[in-house]
C-alpha positions as CSV (number, residue, x, y, z in Angstrom):
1,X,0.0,0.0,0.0
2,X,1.4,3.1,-0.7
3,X,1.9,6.1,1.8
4,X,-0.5,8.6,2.6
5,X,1.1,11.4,0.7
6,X,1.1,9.5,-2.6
7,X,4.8,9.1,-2.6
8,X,6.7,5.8,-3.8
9,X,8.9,3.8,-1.1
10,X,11.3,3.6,-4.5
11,X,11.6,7.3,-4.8
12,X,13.0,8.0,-1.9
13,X,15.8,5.2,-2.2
14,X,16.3,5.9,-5.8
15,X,17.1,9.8,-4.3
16,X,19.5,8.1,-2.0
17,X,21.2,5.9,-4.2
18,X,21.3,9.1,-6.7
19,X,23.0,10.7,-4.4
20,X,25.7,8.2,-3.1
21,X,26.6,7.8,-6.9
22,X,26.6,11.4,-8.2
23,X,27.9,12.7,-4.6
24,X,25.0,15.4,-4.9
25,X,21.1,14.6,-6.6
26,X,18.0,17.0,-6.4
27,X,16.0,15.7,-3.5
28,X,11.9,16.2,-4.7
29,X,10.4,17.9,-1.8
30,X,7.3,15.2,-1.3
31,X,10.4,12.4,-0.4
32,X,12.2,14.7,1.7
33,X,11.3,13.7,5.0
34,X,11.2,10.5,3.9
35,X,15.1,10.7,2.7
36,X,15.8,12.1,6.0
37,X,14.8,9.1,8.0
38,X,16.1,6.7,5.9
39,X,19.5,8.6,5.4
40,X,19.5,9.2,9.2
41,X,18.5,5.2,9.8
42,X,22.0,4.8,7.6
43,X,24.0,7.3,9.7
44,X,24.0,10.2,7.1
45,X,22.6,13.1,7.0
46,X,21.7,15.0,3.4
47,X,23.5,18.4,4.0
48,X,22.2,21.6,1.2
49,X,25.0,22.0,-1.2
50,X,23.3,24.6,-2.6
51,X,21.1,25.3,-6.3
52,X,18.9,22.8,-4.5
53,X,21.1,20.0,-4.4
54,X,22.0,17.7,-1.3
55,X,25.0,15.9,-0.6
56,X,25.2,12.8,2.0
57,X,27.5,13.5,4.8
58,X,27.9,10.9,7.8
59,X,26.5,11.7,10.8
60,X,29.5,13.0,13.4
61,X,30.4,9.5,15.5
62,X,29.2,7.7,12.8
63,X,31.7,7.2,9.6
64,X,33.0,4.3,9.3
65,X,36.7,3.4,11.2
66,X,39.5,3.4,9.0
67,X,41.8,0.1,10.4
68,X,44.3,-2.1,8.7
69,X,41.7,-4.5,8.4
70,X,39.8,-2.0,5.8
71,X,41.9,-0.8,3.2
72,X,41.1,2.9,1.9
73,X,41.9,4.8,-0.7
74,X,44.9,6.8,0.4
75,X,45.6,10.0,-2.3
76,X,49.0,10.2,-3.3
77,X,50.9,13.4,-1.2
78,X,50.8,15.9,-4.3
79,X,47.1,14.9,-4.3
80,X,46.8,16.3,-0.6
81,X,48.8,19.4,-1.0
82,X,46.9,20.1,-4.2
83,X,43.7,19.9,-1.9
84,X,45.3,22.3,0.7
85,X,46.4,24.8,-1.7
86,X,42.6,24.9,-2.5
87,X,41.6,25.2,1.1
88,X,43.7,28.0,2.1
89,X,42.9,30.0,-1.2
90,X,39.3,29.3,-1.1
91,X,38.4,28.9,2.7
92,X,39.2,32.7,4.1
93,X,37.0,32.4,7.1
94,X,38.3,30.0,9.7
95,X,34.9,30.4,12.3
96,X,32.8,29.4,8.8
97,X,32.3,26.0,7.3
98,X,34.8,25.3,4.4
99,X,32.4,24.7,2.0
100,X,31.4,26.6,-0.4
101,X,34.5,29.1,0.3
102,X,35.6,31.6,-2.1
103,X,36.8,31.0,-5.7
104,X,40.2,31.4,-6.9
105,X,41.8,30.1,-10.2
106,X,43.9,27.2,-11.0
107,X,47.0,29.7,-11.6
108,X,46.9,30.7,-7.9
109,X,46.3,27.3,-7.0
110,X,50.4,26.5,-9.2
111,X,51.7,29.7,-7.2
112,X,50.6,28.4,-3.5
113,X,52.3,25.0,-4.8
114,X,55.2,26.2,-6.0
115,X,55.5,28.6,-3.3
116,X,56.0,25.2,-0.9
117,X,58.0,23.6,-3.2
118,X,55.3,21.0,-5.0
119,X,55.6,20.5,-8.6
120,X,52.9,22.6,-10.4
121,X,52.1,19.9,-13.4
122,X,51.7,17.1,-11.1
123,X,49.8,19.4,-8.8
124,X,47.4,21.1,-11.7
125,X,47.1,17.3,-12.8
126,X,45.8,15.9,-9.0
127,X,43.2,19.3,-9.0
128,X,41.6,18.6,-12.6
129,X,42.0,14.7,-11.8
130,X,41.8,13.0,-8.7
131,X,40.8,16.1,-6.8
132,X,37.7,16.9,-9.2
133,X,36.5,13.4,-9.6
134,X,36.3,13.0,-5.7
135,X,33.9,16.2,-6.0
136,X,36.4,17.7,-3.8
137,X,37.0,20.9,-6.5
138,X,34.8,22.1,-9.0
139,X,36.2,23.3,-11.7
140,X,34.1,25.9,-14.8
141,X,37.4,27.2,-16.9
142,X,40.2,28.5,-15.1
143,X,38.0,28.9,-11.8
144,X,38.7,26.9,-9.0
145,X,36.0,26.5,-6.2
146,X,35.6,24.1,-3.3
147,X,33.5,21.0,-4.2
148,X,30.2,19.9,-2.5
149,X,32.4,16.7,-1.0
150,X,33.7,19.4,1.3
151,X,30.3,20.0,2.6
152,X,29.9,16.2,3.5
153,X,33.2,16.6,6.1
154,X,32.2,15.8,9.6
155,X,32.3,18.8,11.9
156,X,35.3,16.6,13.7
157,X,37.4,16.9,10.6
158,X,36.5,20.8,10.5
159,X,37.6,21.3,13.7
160,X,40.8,19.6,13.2
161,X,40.9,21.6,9.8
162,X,40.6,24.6,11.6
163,X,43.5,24.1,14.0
164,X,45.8,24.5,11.2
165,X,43.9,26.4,8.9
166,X,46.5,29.8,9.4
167,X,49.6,27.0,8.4
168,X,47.2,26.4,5.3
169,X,49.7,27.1,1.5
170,X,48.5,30.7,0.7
171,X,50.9,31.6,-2.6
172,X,53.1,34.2,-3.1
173,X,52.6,37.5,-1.5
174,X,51.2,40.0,-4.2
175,X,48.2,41.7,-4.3
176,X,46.4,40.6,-0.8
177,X,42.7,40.3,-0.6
178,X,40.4,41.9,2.1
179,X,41.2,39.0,4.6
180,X,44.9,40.0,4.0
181,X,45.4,36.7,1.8
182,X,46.4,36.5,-1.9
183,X,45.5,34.2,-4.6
184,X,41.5,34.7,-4.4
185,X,39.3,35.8,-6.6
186,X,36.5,38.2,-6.7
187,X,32.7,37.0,-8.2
């Protein structure tokens, strides 16, 4: 029998498994509630990524535990450095969340790794690969913005984030911005 609102039990899993695959889906407003508690059931949580579109973000406590008995992707160092050019370029406001940040441009993005001594070809390659594919980045031209994976971080990893956020790679020093950092860009 189906619900009282008219709604399908499939179209709220289909909206969940949309959104695990894609790593953000439209969630129709009649299966919202119903995507909630199933998500919530799961330990996630659908967190607003914004132009209507949800991501699914673990619950804080209740990601899974990285052992030695569960192998996990591990991204390559360049990889990681790439990612925290892009977090000190594009997150100016350490008491906000990350996500969505500010944008700044892949050509900042080479100065802040060169500046610490990474290899800018490897580095551009890890942002318009690895980085982009994990939803991590989002990338339109030469503009670099944080990804809607960001928004899915637990507010743990935030918190750790944001202990070290001022040691985060910044660029050169040119031009700063109103937060006294360079390498952003204005939209």
């Amino acid at each position: 029998m189906p619900p009282p609102d008219g709604t399908s039990p499939d179209d709220a899993a289909l909206a969940l498994a949309r959104a695990r695959a894609a790593r953000t889906t439209v969630v129709p407003p009649e299966v919202d509630g119903v995507v909630r508690r199933r998500a919530e059931r799961l330990g996630r949580a659908p967190v607003d990524v914004g132009d209507g579109r949800s991501a699914l973000a673990w619950r804080d406590g209740a990601a899974p535990e990285l052992d030695a008995a569960w192998s996990a992707h591990r991204p390559p160092p360049v990889a990681l450095r790439a990612l925290a050019a892009c977090l000190g370029l594009c997150w100016l406001d350490p008491v906000g969340e990350p996500y969505p940040g500010v944008p700044t441009t892949i050509e900042a993005v080479r100065e802040a790794l060169a500046a610490n001594g990474t290899d800018t070809r490897h580095g551009q390659g890890a942002l318009t690969g690895e980085l982009a594919t994990a939803g991590l980045v989002a990338l339109e031209g030469q503009t670099v913005r944080l990804g809607p994976a960001v928004a899915t971080w637990s507010p743990a990893l935030v918190a750790a984030l944001r202990r070290i956020q001022d040691r985060l790679p910044r660029g050169p020093l040119d031009e700063p911005d109103a937060a006294g950092r360079t390498g952003s860009v204005s939209t």
